[in-house]
C-alpha positions as CSV (number, residue, x, y, z in Angstrom):
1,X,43.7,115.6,203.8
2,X,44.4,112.3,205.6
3,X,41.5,110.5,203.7
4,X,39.6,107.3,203.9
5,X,39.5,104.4,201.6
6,X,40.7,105.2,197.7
7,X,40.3,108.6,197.7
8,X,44.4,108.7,197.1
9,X,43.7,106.5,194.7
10,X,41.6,109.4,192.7
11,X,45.0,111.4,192.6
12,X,47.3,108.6,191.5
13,X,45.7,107.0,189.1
14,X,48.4,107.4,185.7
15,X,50.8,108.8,187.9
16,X,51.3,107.1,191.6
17,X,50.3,103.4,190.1
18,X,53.6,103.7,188.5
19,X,55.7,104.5,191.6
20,X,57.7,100.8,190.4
21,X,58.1,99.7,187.4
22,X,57.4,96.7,189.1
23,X,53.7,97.3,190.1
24,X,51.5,97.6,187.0
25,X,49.2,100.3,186.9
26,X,45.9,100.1,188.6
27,X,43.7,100.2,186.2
28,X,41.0,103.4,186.1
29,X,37.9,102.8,188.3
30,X,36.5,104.6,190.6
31,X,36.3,103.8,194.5
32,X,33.4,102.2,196.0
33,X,30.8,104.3,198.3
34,X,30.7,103.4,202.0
35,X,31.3,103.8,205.4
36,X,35.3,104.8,206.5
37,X,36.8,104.5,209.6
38,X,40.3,106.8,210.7
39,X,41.8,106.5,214.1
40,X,44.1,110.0,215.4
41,X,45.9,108.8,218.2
42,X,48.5,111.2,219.7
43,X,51.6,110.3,222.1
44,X,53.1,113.7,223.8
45,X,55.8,115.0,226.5
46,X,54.6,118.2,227.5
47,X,56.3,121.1,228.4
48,X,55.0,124.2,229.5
49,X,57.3,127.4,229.6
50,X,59.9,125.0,229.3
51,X,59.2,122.6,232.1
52,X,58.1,119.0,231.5
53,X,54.5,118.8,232.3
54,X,54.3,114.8,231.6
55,X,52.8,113.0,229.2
56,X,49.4,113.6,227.4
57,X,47.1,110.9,225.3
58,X,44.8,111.8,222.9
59,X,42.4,110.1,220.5
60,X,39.8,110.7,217.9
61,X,37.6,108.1,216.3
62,X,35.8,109.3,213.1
63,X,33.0,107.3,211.1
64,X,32.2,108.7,207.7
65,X,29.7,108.0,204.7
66,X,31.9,108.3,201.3
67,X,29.4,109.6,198.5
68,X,30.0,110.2,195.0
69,X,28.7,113.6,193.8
70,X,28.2,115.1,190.4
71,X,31.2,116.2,188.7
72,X,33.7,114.1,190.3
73,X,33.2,115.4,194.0
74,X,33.5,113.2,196.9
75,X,31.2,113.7,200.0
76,X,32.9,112.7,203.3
77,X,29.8,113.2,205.9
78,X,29.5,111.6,210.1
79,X,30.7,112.2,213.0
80,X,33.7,112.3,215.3
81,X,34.1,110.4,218.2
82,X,36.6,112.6,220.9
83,X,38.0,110.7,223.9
84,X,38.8,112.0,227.2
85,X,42.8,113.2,227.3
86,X,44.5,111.3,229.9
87,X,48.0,111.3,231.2
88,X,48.3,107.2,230.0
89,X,48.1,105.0,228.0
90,X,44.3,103.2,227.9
91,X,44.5,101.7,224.2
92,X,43.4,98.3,226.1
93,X,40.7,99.9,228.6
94,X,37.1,100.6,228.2
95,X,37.2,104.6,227.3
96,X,35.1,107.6,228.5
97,X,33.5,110.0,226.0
98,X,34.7,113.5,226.2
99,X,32.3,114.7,222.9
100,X,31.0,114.1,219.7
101,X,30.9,116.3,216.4
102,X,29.3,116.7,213.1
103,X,31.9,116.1,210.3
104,X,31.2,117.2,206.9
105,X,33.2,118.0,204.2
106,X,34.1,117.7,200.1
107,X,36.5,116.9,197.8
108,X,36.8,117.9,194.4
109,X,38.7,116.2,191.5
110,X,42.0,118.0,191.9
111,X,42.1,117.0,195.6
112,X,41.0,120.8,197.0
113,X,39.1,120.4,200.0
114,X,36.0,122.0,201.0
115,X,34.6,121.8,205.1
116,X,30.8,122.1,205.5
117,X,30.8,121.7,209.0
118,X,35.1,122.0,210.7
119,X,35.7,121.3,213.8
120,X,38.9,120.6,213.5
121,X,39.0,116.8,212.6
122,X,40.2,115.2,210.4
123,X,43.7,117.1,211.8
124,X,45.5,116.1,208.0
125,X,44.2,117.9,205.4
126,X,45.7,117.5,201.3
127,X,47.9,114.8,202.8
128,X,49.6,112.7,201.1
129,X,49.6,114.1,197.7
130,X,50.5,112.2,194.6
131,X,53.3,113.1,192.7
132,X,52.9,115.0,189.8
133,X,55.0,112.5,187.1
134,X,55.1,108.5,187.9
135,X,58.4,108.5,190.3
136,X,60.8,105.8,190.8
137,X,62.4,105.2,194.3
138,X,64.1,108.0,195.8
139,X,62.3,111.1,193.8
140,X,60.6,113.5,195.4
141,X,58.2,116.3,195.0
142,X,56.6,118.8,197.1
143,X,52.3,119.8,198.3
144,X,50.5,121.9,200.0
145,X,48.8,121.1,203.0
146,X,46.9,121.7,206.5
147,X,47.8,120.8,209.0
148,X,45.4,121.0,212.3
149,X,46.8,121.8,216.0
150,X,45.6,121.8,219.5
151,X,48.4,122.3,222.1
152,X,45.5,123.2,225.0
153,X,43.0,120.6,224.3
154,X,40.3,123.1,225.8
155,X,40.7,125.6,223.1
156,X,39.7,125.9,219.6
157,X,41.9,123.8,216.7
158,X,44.0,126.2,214.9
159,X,44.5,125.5,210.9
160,X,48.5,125.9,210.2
161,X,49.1,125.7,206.0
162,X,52.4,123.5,205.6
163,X,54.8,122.5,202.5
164,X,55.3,119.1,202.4
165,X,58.1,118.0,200.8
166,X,57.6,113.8,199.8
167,X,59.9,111.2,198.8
168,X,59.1,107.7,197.4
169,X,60.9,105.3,199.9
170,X,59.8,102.1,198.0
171,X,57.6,99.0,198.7
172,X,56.5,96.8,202.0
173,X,53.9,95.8,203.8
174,X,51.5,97.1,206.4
175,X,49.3,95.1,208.4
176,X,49.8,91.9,205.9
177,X,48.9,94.5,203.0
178,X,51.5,95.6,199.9
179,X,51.8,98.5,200.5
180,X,54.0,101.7,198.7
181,X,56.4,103.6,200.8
182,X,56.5,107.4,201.3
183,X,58.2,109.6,203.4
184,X,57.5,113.4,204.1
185,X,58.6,116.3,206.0
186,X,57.1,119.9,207.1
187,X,57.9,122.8,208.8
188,X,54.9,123.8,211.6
189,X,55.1,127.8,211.3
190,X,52.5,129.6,212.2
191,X,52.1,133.3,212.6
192,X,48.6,133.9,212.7
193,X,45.5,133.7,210.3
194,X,43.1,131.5,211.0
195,X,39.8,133.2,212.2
196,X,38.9,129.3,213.3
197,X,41.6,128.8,215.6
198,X,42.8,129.8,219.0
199,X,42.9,133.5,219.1
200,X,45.6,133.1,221.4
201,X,48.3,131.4,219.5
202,X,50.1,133.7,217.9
203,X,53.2,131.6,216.5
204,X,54.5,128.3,216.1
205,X,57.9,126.6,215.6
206,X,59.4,123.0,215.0
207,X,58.3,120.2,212.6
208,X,57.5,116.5,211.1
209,X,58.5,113.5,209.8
210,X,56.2,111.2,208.6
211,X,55.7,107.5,207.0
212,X,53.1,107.2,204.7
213,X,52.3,103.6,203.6
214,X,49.4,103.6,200.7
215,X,47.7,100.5,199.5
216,X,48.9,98.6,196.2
217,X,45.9,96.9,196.0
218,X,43.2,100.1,195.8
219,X,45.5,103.5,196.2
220,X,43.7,103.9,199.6
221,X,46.0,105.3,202.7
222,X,46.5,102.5,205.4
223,X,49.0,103.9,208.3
224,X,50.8,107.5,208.6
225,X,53.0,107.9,211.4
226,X,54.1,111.1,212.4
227,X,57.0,112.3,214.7
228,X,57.1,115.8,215.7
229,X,58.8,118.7,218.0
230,X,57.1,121.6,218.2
231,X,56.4,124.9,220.6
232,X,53.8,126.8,220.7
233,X,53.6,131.0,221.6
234,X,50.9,132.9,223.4
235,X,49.9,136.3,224.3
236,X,50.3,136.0,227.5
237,X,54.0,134.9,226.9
238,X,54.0,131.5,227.4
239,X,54.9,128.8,225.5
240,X,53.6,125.1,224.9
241,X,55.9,122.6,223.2
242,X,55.0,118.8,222.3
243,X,57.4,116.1,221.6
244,X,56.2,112.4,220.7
245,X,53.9,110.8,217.4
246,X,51.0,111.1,216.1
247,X,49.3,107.8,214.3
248,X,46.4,107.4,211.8
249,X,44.8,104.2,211.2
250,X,42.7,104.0,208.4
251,X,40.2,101.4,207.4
252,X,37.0,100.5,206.0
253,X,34.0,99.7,208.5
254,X,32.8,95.8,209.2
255,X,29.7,95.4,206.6
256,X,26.8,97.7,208.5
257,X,24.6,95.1,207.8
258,X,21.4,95.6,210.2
259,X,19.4,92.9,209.7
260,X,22.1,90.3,209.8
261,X,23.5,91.8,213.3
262,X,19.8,91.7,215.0
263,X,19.6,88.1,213.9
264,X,23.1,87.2,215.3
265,X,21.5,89.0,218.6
266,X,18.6,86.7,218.6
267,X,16.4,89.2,217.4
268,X,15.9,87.4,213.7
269,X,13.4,90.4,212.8
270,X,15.9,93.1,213.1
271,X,14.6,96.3,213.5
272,X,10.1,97.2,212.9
273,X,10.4,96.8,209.0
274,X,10.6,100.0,207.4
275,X,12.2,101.6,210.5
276,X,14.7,104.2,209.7
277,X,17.7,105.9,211.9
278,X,16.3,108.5,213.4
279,X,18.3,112.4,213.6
280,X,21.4,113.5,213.4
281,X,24.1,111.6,215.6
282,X,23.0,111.3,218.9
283,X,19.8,111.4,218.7
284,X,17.9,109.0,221.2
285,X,16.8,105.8,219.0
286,X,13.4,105.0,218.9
287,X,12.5,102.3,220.6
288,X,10.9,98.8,218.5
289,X,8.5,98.3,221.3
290,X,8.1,100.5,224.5
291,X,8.5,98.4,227.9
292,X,5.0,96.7,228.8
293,X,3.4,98.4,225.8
294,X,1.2,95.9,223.8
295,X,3.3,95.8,220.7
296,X,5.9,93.1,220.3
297,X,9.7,94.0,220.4
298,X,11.7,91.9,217.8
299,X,12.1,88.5,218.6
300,X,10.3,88.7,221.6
301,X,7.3,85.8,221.6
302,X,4.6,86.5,219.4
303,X,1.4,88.0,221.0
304,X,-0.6,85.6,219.5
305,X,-0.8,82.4,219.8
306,X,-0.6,79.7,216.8
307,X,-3.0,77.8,215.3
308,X,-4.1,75.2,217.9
309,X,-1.9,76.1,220.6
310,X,-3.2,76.2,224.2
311,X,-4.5,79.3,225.4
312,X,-1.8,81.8,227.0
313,X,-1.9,80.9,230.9
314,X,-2.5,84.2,233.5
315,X,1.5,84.1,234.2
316,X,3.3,86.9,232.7
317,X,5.8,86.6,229.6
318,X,9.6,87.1,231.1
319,X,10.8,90.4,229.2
320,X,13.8,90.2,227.1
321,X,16.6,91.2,228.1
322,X,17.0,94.3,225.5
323,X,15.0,95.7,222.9
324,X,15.8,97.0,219.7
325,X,16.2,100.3,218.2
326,X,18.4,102.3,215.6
327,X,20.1,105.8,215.4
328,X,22.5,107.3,212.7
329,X,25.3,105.7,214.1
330,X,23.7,101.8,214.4
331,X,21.7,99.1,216.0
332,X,20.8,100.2,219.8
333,X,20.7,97.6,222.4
334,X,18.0,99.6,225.0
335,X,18.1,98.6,228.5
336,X,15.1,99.8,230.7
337,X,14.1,99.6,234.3
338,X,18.0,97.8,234.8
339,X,17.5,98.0,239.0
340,X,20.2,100.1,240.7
341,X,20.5,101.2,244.1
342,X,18.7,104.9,244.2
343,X,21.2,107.2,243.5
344,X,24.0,105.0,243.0
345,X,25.6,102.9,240.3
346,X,25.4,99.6,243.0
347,X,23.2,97.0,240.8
348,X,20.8,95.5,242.8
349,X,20.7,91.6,242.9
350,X,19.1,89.8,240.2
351,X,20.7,91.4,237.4
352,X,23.2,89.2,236.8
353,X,21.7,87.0,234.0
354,X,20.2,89.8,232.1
355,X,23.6,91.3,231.5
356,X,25.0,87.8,231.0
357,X,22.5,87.7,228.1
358,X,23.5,90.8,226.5
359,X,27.1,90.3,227.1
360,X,26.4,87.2,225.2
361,X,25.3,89.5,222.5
362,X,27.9,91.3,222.3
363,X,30.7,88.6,222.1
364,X,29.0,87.3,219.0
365,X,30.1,90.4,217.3
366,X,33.9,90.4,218.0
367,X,35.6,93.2,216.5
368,X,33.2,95.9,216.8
369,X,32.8,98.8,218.5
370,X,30.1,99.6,221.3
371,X,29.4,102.9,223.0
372,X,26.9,103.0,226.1
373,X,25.6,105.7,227.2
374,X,23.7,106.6,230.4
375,X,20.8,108.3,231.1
376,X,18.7,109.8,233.7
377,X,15.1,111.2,234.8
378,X,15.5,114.7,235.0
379,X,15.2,114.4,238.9
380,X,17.7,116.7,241.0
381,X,20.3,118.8,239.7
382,X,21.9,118.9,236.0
383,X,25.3,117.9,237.6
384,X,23.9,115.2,239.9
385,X,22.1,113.8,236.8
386,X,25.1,113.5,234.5
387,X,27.3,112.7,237.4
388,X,25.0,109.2,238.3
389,X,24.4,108.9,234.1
390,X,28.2,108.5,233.9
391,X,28.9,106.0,236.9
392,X,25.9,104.1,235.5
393,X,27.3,103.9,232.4
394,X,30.3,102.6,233.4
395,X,29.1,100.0,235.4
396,X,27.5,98.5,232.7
397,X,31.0,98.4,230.9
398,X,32.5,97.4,234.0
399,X,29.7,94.3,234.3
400,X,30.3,93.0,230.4
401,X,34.5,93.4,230.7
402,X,33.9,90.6,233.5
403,X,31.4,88.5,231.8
404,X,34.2,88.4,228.4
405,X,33.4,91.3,226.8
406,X,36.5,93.1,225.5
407,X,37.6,96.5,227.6
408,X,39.1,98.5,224.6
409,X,35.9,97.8,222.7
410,X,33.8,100.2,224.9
411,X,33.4,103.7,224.3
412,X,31.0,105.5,227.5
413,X,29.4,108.6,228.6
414,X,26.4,110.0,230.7
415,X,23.9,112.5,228.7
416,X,22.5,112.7,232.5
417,X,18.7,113.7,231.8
418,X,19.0,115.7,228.7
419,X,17.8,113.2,226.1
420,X,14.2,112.2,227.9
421,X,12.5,109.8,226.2
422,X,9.4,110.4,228.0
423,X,8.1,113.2,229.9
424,X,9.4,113.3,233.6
425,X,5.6,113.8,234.8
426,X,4.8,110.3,236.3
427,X,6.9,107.8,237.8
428,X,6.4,105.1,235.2
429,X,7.3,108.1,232.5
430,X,10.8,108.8,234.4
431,X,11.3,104.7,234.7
432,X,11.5,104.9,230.9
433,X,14.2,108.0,231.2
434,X,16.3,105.8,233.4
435,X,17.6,103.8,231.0
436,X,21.5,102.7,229.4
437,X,22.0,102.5,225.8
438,X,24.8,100.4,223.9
439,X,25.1,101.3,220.1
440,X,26.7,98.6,217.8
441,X,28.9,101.1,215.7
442,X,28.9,101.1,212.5
C-alpha cells in the first residue's frame, strides 16, 4: 500500500535501514500516532479505440488518523477528498469537489492489508515493500502488490494484483530530505476477478515504472512517481488506453491544534469547552452560538458587562463576522445570513468588509487547506438548490482569492439543501439554512 508516515519503516526496520553501509541503522521504535496526509495526482493522454481523446487530470486528497492496535496492527481511518476530472491542469486554481468517501483500512505486522470500508483509494496497495535481506546498491527483489485502476472515471475502481520487481538505486534527497532511492517495475494484466471492480473490464495490458524515494530520517515514504502505458478492454469491444504519470505526495498534517487556530482567528476561546466534532465526515458542525440566539459565540463581547462598567446602551452589538464550530474534519468558519441577490450568487453591497475579515482569517494560516461549502433552504427544486449552493460557494472562493487568499488552497462544493440545519418551516428557520461553510482542514 502506498502508506503514510513510518509505516515503511515497520518493514525495514533490520533490513531496509541497512540499504548503505553508510546509513546506520535506525534504531527500533515504533512510529508516532497521527494525522497523514497523501496526495494522488494523475497526468493522462487518452485514447479511446485508438484515437487520442486529450488529456485528463485527476486528483485525490486523503486525510487519515494512524492508530496503533493490539498486536502490532496499524489503523488507517478518514476520508477521501475526490476532485472534479478536468481536461487541465488547475494545481494553482481554487478546485471544485466532485465527492467524498469513508476510508478505513488495517495493517498487520507482516505488511497484509485489510479494507474496512474500499472505495478504491488509496490506488497503491503493499507498495513499496522492503527487501527481504539488507541490500546494497543495485540489488533487487521482488513483492506482491495492488494495484487500483479507473480508466472511466464514472465507474467502479477495479483491484488488478501486480509483481513488483524493486531495485535499490541509492541515496538523494527529496524535498530537502535524505532520502533512499528505489526503483520498480510491474506488469498491469488483468483478466478479470475482482467482484469490486468494473464489471465491464475484462482485460488489461501495459505497465510501470516507478521512483520511490523513502525517508532516512523515519523509514516513512515521501514521493513515488509513476509512469505508465496501458489499454484497457471492454465487452462491448472497445478499448481505453492511458499514457502519462501518476504522483503521490506524502506527508504529515500541520499540528491539528484547535484551540491554538481559533485564537490565531481572534476567537481566543476556541470552540464551547467540551465541544466535540460531531459525525462522520460531512456532517454539518454545530454551531458555538446560533445567530441572534442569547448565547455568546467565541470571542464575541461578553454578554455581561464588567464590574463597574456603564450599562450596555439600546444600540445593538455589530455581529462578528463568523462563528465557530467543529466537524470530523476541523474548525468551521460558519457564515449566516451573507446577503446575495435572490436566486443568484451576485453579493449584495455591504459585504465587503465582512469577507475582508475572514479572508484576514484565513491568511493567518498559510499553508492549510480550506474547503467551503454551500448551502441552501430547501426552497425549489433539488437541482436548482445545488445548482445556486455551488455558484455561491464559489463566489465566496472567488471573493477571498482577490482579497490575498491563495486559489489552490480552496477546495468547494454545494450540498444544495440537503444538510438543513433548521427546519425549512419559517423564514428565519430557512435564513439559518442559507448559509456557506469553510472548514480549516486538518
Amino acid at each position: 500500500m502506498n502508506l503514510p508516515r513510518g509505516l515503511l519503516l515497520a518493514w525495514l526496520l533490520g533490513s531496509c535501514a541497512s540499504l548503505v553501509a553508510q546509513v546506520p541503522l535506525l534504531p527500533a521504535f515504533v512510529p508516532p500516532e497521527g494525522r497523514v496526509q497523501i496526495t494522488e495526482r494523475s497526468d493522462f493522454s487518452r485514447y479511446t479505440n485508438g484515437r487520442y481523446d486529450g488529456h485528463t487530470y485527476r486528483e485525490a486528497r486523503l486525510s487519515l488518523e494512524r492508530r496503533l492496535l493490539a498486536g502490532g496492527i496499524t489503523a488507517y481511518d478518514g476520508e477521501v477528498l475526490i476532485l472534479q476530472e478536468t481536461l487541465r491542469d488547475l494545481r494553482a486554481s481554487a478546485r471544485q469537489l466532485d465527492a467524498s468517501q469513508p476510508v478505513s483500512f488495517r495493517v498487520g505486522p507482516s505488511g497484509l492489508v485489510s479494507f474496512q470500508v474500499d472505495e478504491g483509494y488509496p490506488i497503491l496497495r503493499g507498495f513499496p515493500l522492503a527487501p527481504p535481506q539488507p541490500a546494497s546498491q543495485g540489488q533487487r527483489w521482488t513483492g506482491q502488490a495492488v494495484v487500483v485502476v479507473r480508466p472511466r472515471a464514472d465507474q467502479a475502481a477495479t483491484r488488478v494484483p501486480v509483481l513488483v520487481e524493486y531495485e535499490y538505486a541509492g541515496v538523494g534527497v527529496w524535498a530537502g530530505q535524505p532520502a533512499f532511492i528505489i526503483k520498480a517495475r510491474y506488469a498491469i494484466r488483468y483478466r478479470g476477478g475482482d467482484r469490486l471492480g468494473d464489471p465491464a473490464m475484462l482485460r488489461s495490458e501495459g505497465g510501470r515504472n516507478a521512483d520511490i524515494y523513502v525517508s532516512q530520517t523515519d523509514g516513512s515514504t515521501l514521493f513515488i512517481r509513476e509512469s505508465l502505458d496501458e489499454t484497457y478492454g471492454y465487452a462491448d469491444g472497445s478499448t481505453i488506453r492511458l499514457s502519462g504519470f501518476i504522483l503521490h505526495f506524502h506527508q504529515g498534517s500541520l499540528p491539528g491544534d484547535r484551540d491554538r487556530i481559533a485564537a490565531l482567528l481572534g476567537h481566543p476561546g476556541g470552540p464551547t469547552p467540551g465541544s466535540q466534532p460531531g459525525g462522520q465526515p460531512g456532517d454539518t458542525p454545530a454551531p458555538t452560538a446560533p445567530p441572534g440566539g442569547g448565547a455568546t459565540a467565541p470571542g464575541a463581547p461578553a454578554t455581561n458587562p464588567p464590574s463597574g462598567a456603564n450599562p450596555p446602551t439600546s444600540q445593538p452589538a455589530t455581529p462578528p463576522p463568523f462563528e465557530l464550530g467543529q466537524s470530523d474534519r476541523g474548525l468551521v468558519l460558519l457564515l449566516y445570513d451573507l446577503r446575495f441577490v435572490a436566486d443568484s450568487d451576485q453579493l449584495l453591497a455591504g459585504e465587503g468588509s465582512r469577507l475582508e475579515a475572514i479572508a484576514a482569517a484565513l491568511r493567518a494560516l498559510p499553508g492549510r487547506s480550506f474547503l467551503v461549502e454551500g448551502h441552501t433552504a430547501a426552497v425549489g427544486t433539488a437541482e436548482s438548490q445545488y445548482d445556486l449552493s455551488v455558484a455561491r460557494a464559489k463566489r465566496i472562493v472567488d471573493e477571498l482569492v482577490a482579497r490575498g487568499v491563495p486559489a489552490a488552497s480552496f477546495v468547494y462544493r454545494g450540498l444544495g439543501g440537503s444538510q438543513p440545519i433548521a427546519a425549512n418551516d419559517t423564514e428565519q428557520n430557512r435564513a439559518r439554512n442559507r448559509r456557506v461553510e469553510i472548514t480549516i482542514l486538518e
